[in-house]
C-alpha positions in Angstrom: 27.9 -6.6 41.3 25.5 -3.8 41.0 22.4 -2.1 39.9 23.1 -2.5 36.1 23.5 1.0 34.9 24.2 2.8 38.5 27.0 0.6 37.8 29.7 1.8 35.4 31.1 4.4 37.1 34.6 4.5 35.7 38.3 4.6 37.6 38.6 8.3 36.6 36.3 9.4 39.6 37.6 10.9 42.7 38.2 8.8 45.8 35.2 10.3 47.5 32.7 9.6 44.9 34.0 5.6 44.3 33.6 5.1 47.8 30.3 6.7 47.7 29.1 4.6 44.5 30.0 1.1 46.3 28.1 2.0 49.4 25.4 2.7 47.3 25.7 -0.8 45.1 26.0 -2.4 48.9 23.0 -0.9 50.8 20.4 -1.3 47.3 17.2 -1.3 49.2 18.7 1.5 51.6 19.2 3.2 49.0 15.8 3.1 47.0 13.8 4.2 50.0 16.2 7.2 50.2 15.4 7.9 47.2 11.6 7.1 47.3 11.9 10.3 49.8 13.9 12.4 47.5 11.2 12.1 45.2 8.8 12.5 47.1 10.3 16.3 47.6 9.9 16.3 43.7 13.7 16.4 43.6 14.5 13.0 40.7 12.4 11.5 38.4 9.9 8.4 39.1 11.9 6.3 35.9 15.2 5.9 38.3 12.7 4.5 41.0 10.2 2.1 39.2 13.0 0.7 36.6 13.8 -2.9 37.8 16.6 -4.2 35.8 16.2 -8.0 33.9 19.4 -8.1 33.3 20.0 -8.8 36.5 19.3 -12.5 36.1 21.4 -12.7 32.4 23.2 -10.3 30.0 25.1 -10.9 27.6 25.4 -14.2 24.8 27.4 -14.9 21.9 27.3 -17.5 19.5 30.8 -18.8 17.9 32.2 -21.8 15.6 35.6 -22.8 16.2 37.4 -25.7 14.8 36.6 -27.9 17.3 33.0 -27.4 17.6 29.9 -24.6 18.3 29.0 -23.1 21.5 27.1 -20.5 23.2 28.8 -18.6 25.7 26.7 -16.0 28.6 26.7 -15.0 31.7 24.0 -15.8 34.6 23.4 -15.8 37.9 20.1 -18.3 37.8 18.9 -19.6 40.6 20.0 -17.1 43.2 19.7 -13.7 43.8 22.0 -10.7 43.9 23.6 -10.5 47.4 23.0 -6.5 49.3 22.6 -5.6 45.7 25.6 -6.8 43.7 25.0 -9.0 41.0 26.9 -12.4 41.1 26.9 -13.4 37.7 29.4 -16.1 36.0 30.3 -17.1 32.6 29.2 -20.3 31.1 29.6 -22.2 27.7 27.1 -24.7 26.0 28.3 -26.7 23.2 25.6 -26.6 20.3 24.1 -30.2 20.1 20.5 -30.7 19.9 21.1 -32.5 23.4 22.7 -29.4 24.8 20.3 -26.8 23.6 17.3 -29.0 25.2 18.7 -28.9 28.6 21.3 -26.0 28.7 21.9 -26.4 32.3 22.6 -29.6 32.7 24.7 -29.8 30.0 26.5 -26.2 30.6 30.5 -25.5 31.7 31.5 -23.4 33.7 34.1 -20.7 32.1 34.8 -18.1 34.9 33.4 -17.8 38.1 34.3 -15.4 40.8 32.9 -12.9 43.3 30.5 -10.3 42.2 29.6 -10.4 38.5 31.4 -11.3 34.8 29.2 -9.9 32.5 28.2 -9.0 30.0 29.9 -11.7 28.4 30.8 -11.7 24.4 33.4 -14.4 22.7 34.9 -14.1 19.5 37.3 -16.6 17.3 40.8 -15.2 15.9 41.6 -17.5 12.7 44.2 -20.2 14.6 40.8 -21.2 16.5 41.8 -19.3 19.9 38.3 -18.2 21.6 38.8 -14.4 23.1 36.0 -13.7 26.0 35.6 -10.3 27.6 33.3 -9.1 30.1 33.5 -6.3 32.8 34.1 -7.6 36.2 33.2 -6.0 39.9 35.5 -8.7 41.4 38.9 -7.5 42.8 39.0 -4.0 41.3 41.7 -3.0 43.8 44.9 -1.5 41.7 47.4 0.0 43.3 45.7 1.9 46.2 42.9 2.8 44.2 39.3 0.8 44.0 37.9 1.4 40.5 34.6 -0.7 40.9 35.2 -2.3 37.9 36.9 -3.6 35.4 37.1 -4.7 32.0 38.5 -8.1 31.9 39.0 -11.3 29.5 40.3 -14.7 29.1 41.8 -16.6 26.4 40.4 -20.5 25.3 41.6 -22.9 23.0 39.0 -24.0 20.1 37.5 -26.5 22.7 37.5 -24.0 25.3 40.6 -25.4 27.5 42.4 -22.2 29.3 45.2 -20.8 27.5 45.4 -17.4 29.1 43.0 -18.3 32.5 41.0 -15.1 34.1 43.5 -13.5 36.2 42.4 -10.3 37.9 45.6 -9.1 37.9 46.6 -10.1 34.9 44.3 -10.4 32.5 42.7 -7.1 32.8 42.2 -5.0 29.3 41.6 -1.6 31.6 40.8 -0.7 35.0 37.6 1.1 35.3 36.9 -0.2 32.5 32.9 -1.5 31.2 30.6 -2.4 28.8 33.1 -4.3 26.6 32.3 -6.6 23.8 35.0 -8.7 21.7 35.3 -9.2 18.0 38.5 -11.4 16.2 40.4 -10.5 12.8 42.3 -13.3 11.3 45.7 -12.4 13.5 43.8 -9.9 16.6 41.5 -10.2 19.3 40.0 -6.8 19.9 38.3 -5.1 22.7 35.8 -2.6 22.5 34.9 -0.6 25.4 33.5 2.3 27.5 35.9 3.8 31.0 33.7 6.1 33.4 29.9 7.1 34.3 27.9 10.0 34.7 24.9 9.8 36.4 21.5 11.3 35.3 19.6 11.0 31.4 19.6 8.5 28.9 18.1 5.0 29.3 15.4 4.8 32.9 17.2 8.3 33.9 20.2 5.8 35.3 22.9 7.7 33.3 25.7 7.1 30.0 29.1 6.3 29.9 32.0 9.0 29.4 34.5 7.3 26.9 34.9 4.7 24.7 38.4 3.2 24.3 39.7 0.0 21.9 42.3 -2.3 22.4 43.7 -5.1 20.3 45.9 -8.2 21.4 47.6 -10.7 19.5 46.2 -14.0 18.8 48.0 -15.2 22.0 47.2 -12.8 24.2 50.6 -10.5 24.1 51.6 -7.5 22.6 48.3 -5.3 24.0 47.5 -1.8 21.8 45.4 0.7 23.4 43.8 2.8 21.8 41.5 6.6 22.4 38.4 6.4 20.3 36.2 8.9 21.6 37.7 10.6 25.2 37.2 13.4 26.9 34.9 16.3 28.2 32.7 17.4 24.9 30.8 13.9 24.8 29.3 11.1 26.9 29.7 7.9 24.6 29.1 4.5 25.7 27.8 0.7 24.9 30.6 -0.1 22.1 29.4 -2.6 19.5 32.0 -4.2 17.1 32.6 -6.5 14.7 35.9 -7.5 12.4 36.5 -8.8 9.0 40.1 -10.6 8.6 41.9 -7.5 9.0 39.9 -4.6 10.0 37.5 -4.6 12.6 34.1 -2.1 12.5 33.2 -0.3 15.9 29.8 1.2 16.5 28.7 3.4 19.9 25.6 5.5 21.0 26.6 9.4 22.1 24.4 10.9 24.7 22.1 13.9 23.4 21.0 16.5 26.0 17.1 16.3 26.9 17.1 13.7 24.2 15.2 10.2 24.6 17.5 8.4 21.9 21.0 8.6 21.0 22.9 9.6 18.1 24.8 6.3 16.9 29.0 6.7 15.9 30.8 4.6 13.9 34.5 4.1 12.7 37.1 1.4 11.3 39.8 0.7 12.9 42.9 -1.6 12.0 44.4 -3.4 14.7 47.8 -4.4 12.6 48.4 -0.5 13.1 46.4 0.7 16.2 45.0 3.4 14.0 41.5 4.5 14.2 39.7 5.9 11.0 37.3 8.8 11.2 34.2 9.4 13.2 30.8 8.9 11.2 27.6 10.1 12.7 24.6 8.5 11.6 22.0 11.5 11.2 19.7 8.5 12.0 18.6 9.1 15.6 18.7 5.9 17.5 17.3 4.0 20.5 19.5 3.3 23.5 20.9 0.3 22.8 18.7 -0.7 20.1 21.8 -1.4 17.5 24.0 -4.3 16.2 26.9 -4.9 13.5 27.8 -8.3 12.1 30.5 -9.0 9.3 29.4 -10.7 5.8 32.2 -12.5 4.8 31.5 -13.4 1.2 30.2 -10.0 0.2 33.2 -7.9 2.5 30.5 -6.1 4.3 29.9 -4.9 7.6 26.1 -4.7 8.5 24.5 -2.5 10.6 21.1 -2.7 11.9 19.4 -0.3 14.1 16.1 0.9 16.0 15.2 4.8 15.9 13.1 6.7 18.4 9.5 5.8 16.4 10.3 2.0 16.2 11.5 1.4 13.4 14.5 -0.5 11.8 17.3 0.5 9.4 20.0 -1.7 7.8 23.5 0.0 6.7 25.9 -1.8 4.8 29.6 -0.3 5.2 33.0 -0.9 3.2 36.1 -2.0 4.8 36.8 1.9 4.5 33.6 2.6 6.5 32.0 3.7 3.0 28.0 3.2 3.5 27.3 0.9 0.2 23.2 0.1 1.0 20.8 1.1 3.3 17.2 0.5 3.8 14.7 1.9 6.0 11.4 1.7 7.2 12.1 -2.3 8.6 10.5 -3.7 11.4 12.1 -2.7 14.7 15.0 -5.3 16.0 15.9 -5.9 19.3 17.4 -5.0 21.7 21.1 -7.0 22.6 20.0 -9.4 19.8 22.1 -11.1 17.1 21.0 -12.5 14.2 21.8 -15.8 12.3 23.6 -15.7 9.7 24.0 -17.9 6.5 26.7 -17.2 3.5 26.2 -18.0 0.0 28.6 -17.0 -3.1 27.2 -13.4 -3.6 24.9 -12.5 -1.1 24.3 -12.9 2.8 20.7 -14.6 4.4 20.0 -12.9 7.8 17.5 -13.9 10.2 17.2 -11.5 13.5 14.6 -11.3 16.5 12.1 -8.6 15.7 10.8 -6.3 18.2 7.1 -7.1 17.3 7.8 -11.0 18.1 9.2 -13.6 15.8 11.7 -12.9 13.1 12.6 -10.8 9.9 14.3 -12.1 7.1 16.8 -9.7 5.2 18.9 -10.8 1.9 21.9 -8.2 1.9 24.4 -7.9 -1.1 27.3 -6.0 -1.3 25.2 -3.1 -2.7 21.5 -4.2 -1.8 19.5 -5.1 1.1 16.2 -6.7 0.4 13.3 -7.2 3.0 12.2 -11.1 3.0 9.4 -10.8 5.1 8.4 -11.9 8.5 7.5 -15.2 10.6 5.5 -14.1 13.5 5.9 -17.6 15.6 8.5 -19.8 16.3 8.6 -22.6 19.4 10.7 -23.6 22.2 12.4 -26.6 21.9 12.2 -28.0 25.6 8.5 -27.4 25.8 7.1 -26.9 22.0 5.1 -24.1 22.8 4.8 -20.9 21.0 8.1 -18.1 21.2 6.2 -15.0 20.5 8.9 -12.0 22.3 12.5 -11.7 23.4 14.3 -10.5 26.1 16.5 -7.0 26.6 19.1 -9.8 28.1 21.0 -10.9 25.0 19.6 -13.4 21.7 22.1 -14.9 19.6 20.7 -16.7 16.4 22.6 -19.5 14.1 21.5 -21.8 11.8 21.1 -25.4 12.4 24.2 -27.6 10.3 21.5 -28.1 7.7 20.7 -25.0 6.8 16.6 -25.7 7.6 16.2 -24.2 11.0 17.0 -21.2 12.4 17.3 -20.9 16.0 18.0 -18.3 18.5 19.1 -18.4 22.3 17.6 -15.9 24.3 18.4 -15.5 28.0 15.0 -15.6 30.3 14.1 -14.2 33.2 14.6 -18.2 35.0 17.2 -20.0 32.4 18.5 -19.6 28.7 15.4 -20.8 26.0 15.8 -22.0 22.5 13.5 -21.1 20.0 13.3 -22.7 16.1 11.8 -20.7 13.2 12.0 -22.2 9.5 15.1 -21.1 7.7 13.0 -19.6 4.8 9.4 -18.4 4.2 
């Protein structure tokens, strides 16, 4: 599909410069060796050069429980490599059995599958059981006399992920030029969340940001699309839209480029997709790490939960009101990880979360609706297939859930060679 990153350059660019960007995705190695000259002439930095992307073999994995069952869903290309650059990734689901999560590949279904890449994937569950999946897509990006390079994409599945609205490049597509998208369900929406357009140059390996960040919201079938501006035009760069949703309101999180800055500032607003309406911009002061930020929804205590990584390393936890009200915070937690998850596990007046922690193994947080406490840390779990130690995570995706008994938690992390399970004890 691309070189992730040189990739997202949105459908708002000049006919000229698109060509110019899918030449360059074509001709990869070409390219690099141009460049190698360049800087040899002192003309861009060395970061662009030596950065070799991982999630070129996986990005993106979400964990969801419909009526019907559990399942993991990601995106992959395993066992081949990208072709003249592109990336060929496909989507795939993996119901969670303990047979499944020992052999995920043989046990696997395929989801969508078409040329150049569907990822990053991310799934969500409305309340009739529908399954929403999104991903941006380099596969026919052709609209109308113009070639956008990508697109942001999704496909509907019943709760035992049979096709209801089937990937359809022409018709299932949330926004042309589109990228970066992840999903989230209220009881009655399925919502997008997503970046449009690329600049090249700063922020993460010198490879560039995004431009805008958009959000649209669908019915639970699939009809009655609302799109909606949630940070656009010319004063900001603003990209890699996180989002989560309550039964009614859904809570959208996304890093803003700062100038001759090595972290981002990190937005946040509510917004209801019953009304299209999107409540006002928060800035956390809190200067964050690109892409080193999630937001999950605790249902029994009406929160929404942010957790971050700064520039020094270490982690913070927000809680937020349905009105985007910050409730709790703490500071001064272990880094989390990047594109990570956690699992999650409800009881009647507080919320048990387990995530991957930077350092290796896992941090425990109890979070009420006005208090986060720190549980501490296990610094080993194993691996299921092969029982030996899981010490670090990937930059690819994690997605953690507790086993049906409550006594294990696990988390799927996308390798460089195949998606890995690893178990930690669900307490300390």
């Amino acid at each position: 599909m691309k070189q992730k990153k040189d990739h997202e350059a949105g459908g708002h660019t000049d006919l000229a410069e698109r060509r110019r960007l899918k030449v360059r995705r074509r001709l990869r190695q070409t390219v690099c060796l141009l460049l190698a000259l360049l800087l040899t002439a002192g003309t861009l930095p060395a970061s662009v050069l030596a950065y070799s992307d991982p999630r070129e073999q996986a990005h993106g994995i979400s964990y969801i429980q419909t009526p019907s069952g559990r399942y993991l869903i990601w995106s992959d290309q395993y066992g081949r490599k990208s072709a003249n650059g592109s990336w060929t990734h496909d989507i795939y689901a993996l119901p969670v059995t303990k047979a499944g999560l020992r052999n995920p590949e043989a046990n696997k279904q395929t989801l969508v599958s078409a040329h150049e890449a569907q990822e990053p994937a991310s799934a969500s569950v409305a309340g009739d059981g529908s399954v929403f999946l999104t991903f941006e897509d380099g596969n026919a990006t052709t609209y109308r006399g113009h070639d956008y390079t990508l697109a942001q994409r999704y496909a509907i599945f019943s709760s035992s992920l049979r096709p209801e609205a089937p990937y359809d490049p022409q018709k299932t597509t949330v926004k042309w030029g589109g990228h970066s998208g992840h999903s989230a369900s209220t009881k009655k929406h399925h919502i997008v969340f997503y970046s449009e357009g690329w600049v090249d140059g700063g922020a993460d390996h010198g490879l560039g940001t995004g431009d805008d960040v958009w959000v649209s919201s669908f019915s639970a079938n699939g009809r009655g699309k609302r799109t909606t501006k949630v940070s656009v035009g010319k004063k900001h760069r603003d990209w890699w839209p996180m989002i989560a949703a309550s039964e009614s309101k859904a809570f959208l999180v996304w890093q803003r480029y700062v100038p001759r800055a090595r972290d981002a500032q990190l937005c946040c607003a509510v917004y209801d997709p019953s009304t299209g309406r999107k409540g006002r911009t928060r800035i956390l002061k809190r200067r964050t790490a690109y892409y080193c930020y999630q937001v999950q929804y605790a249902a029994p205590i009406k929160r929404f939960v942010l957790t971050l990584t700064d520039r020094k390393g270490k982690g913070a936890c927000y809680l937020f009101d349905s009105k985007g009200n910050v409730t709790a915070r703490k500071t001064g937690l272990s880094g989390f990880v990047r594109e990570a998850s956690p699992a999650v596990i409800n009881g009647s007046a507080s919320v048990r979360l387990c995530y991957p922690r930077a350092k290796g193994g896992a941090a425990y947080l109890r979070v009420t609706g006005n208090s986060v406490r720190y549980l501490g840390v296990r610094t080993r779990g194993r691996y299921i297939d092969t029982g030996k130690a899981a010490k670090t995570w990937s930059i690819r995706g994690t997605a953690g859930f507790y086993d049906r008994t409550a006594r294990t938690v696990c988390f799927a992390t996308l390798g460089k060679t195949r998606l890995r399970v690893a178990v930690f004890p669900a307490a300390l």
